[in-house]
C-alpha positions as a Python dict, from the first residue, in 0.01 Angstrom:
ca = {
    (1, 'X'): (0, 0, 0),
    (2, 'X'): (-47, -132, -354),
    (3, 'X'): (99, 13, -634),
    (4, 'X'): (-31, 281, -805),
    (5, 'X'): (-112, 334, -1172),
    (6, 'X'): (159, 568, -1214),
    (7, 'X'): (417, 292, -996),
    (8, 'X'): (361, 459, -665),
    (9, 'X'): (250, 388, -361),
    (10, 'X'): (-104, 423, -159),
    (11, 'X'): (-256, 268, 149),
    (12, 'X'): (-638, 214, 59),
    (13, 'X'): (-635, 273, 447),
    (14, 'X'): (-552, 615, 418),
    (15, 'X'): (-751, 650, 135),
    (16, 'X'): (-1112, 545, 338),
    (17, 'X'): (-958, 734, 628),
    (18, 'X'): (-890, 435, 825),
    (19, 'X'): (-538, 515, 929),
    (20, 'X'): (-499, 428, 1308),
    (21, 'X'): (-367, 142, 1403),
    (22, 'X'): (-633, 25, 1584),
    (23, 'X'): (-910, 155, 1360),
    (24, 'X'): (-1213, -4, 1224),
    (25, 'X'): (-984, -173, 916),
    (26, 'X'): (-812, -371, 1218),
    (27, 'X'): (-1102, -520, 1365),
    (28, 'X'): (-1219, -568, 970),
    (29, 'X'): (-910, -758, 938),
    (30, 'X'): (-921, -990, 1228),
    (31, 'X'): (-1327, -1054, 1121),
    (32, 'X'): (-1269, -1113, 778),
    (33, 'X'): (-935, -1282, 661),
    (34, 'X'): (-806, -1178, 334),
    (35, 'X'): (-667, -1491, 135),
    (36, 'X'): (-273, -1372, 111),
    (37, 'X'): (-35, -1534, -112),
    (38, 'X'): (350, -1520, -91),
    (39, 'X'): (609, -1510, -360),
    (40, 'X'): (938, -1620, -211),
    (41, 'X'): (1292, -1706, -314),
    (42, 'X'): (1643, -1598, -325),
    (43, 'X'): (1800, -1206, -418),
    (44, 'X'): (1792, -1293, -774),
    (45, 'X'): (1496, -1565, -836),
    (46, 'X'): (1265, -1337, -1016),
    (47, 'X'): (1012, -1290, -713),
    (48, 'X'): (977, -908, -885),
    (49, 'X'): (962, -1048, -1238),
    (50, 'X'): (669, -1301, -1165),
    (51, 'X'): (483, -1052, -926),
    (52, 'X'): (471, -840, -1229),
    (53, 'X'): (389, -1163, -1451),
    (54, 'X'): (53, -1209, -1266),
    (55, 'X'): (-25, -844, -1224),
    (56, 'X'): (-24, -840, -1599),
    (57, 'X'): (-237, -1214, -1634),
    (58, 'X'): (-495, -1214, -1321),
    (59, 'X'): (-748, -897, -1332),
    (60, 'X'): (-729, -604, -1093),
    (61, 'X'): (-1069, -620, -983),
    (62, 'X'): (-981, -966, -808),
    (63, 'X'): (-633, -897, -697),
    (64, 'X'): (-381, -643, -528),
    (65, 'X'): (-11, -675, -590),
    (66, 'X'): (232, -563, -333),
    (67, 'X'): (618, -557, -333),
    (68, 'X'): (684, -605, 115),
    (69, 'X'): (1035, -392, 50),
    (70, 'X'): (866, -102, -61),
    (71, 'X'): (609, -66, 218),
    (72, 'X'): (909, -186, 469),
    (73, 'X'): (1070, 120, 304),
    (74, 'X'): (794, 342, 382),
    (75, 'X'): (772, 256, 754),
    (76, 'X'): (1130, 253, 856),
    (77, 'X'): (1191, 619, 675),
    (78, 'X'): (1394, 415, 416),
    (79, 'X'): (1604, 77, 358),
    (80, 'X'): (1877, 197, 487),
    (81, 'X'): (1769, 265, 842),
    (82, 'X'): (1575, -58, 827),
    (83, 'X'): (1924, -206, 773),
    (84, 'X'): (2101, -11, 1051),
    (85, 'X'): (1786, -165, 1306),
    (86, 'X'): (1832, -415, 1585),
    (87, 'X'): (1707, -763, 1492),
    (88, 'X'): (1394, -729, 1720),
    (89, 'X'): (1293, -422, 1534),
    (90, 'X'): (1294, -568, 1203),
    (91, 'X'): (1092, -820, 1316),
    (92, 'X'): (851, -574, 1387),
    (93, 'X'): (885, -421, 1055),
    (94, 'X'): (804, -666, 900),
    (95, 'X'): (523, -730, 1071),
    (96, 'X'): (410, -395, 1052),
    (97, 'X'): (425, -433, 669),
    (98, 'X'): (215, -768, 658),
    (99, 'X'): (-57, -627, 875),
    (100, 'X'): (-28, -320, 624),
    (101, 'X'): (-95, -584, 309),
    (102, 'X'): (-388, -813, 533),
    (103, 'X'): (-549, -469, 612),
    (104, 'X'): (-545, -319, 201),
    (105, 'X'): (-695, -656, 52),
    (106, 'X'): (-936, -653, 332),
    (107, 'X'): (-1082, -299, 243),
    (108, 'X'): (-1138, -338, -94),
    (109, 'X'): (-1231, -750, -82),
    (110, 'X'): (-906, -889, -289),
    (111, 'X'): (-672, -1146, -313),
    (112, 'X'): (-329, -1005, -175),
    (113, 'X'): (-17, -1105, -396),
    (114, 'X'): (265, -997, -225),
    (115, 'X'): (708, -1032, -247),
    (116, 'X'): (820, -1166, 39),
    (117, 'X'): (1157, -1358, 203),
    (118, 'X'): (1183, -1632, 471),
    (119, 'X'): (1532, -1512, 629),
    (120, 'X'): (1797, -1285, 511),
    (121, 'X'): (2168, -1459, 469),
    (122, 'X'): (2469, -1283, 604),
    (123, 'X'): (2676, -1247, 389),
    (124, 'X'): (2989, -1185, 563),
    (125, 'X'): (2957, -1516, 672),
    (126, 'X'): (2771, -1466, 1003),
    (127, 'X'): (2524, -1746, 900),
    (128, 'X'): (2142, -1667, 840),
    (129, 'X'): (1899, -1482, 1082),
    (130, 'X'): (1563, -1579, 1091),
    (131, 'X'): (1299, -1367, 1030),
    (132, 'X'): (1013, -1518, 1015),
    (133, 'X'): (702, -1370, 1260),
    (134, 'X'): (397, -1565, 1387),
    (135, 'X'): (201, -1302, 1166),
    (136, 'X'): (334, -1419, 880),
    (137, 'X'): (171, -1771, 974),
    (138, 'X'): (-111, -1623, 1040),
    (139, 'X'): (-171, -1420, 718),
    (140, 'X'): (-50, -1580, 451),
    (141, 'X'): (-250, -1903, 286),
    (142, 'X'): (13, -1996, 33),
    (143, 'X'): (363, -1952, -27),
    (144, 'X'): (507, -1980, -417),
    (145, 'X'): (825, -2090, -371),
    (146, 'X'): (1076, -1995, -671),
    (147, 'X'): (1354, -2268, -748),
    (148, 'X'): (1625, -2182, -957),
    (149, 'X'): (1890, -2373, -1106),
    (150, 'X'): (2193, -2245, -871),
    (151, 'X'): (2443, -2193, -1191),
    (152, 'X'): (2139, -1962, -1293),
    (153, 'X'): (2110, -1808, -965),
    (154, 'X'): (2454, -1709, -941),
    (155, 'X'): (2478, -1536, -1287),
    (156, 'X'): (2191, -1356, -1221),
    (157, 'X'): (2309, -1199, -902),
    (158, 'X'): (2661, -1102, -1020),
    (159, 'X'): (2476, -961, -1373),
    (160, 'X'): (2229, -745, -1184),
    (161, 'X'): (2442, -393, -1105),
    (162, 'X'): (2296, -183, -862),
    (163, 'X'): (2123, -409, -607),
    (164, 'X'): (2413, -459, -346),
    (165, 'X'): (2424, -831, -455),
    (166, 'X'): (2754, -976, -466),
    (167, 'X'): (2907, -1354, -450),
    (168, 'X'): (2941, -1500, -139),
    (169, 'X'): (3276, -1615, -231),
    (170, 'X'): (3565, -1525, -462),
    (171, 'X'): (3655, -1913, -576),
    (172, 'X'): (3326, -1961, -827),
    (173, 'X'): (3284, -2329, -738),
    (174, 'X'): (3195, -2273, -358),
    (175, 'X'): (3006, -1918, -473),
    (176, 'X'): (2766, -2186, -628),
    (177, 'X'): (2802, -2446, -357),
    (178, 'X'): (2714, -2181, -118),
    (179, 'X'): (2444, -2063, -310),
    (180, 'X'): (2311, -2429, -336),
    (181, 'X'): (2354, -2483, 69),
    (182, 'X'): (2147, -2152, 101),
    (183, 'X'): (1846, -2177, -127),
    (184, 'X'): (1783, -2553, -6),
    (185, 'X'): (1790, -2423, 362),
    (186, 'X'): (1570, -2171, 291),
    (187, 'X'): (1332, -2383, 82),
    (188, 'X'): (1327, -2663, 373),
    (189, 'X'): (1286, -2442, 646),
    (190, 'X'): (959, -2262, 479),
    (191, 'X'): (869, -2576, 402),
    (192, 'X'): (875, -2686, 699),
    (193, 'X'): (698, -2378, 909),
    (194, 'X'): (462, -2413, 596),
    (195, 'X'): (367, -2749, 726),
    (196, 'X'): (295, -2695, 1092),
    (197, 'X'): (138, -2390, 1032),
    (198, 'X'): (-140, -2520, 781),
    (199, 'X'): (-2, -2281, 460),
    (200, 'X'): (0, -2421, 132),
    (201, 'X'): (309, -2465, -8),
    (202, 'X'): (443, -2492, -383),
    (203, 'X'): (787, -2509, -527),
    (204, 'X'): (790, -2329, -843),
    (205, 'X'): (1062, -2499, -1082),
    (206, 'X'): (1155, -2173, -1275),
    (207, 'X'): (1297, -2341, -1591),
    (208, 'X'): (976, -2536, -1634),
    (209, 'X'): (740, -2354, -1535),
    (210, 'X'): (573, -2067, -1693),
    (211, 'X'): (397, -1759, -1504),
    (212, 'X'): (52, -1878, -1677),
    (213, 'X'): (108, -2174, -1483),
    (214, 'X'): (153, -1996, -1144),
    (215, 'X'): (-173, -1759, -1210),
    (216, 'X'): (-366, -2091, -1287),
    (217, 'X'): (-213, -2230, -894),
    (218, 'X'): (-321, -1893, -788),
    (219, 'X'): (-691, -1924, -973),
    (220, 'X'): (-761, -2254, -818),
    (221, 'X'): (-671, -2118, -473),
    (222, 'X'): (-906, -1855, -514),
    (223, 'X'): (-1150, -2069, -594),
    (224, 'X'): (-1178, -2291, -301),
}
């Protein structure tokens, strides 16, 4: 389900006629691994921004650039009812959605670049919920992690209308602490499944570096 030339979205699946779930692009799949990359970070890092970035930089014929909401989107009938789901259902989702990417770059032979997150953060104050899924793991070969400075963060969340972002607290100096508590968690627990689960993982410092840097870490990954 990449995007489109006109900013929609197609499944290449569909396209070839490879649509069931358990059609020939499965077993393609499973034989031939496509080399998946991640772009994570907080609501507000600029995971859309530097997807973009390296859509513009690395050339089409080599790589496919996916945005995981959208194609979540597509298979729950909408964000909304993806939101209203049980937790063991999103799971599956998102799943669903990975499988969707692995199965694309595997039909036509590219490098998947996709938008991604590690766990979602309630913020009522319910604490986070993991959502990570074995497939995940199992698909993706490295994860770009995007590091923002968290006074940065926080205006850029609050200066965003329109994407249900909000602080997590009224008093500004624990909106950033919490914000600071949050993206470390979520940086050392991908990290960490990273690790055990043999996926390359980078910390991208945003204020230093620039999104010809990243498609240079993305060249060189392509290339071994």
């Amino acid at each position: 389900m990449a995007d489109g030339k006109d900013g929609t979205m197609f499944s290449w699946t569909n396209q070839i006629g490879f649509s069931q779930p358990h059609s020939k692009v499965a077993e393609l799949t499973r034989a031939h691994h496509p080399l998946l990359i991640n772009i994570q970070g907080l609501p507000g890092s600029g995971k859309t921004h530097l997807l973009h970035e390296l859509k513009r930089i690395l050339p089409a014929k080599d790589y496919a650039f996916f945005e995981t909401w959208k194609i979540i989107s597509l298979l729950s009938h909408g964000l909304d009812n993806f939101v209203s789901f049980m937790p063991h259902n999103k799971l599956r989702m998102r799943k669903d959605a990975t499988v969707e990417i692995a199965r694309d770059c595997t039909v036509v032979d590219k490098v998947g670049i996709a938008t991604g997150y590690h766990y979602l953060w309630d913020e009522m104050g319910e604490g986070s919920q993991d959502i990570d899924t074995p497939v995940d793991t199992d698909a993706y070969d490295m994860v770009l992690w995007l590091q923002v400075p968290v006074e940065e963060l926080a205006d850029r969340r609050m200066s965003e209308p329109g994407t249900g972002r909000r602080a997590l607290h009224t008093d500004e100096q624990k909106n950033t602490q919490f914000l600071g508590e949050w993206q470390d968690g979520e940086r050392e627990r991908l990290q960490k499944i990273c690790g055990e689960n043999n996926v390359q993982f980078e910390c991208i410092d945003v204020g230093t570096t620039t999104s010809e840097d990243v498609a240079e870490l993305v060249r060189k990954k392509k290339g071994m």
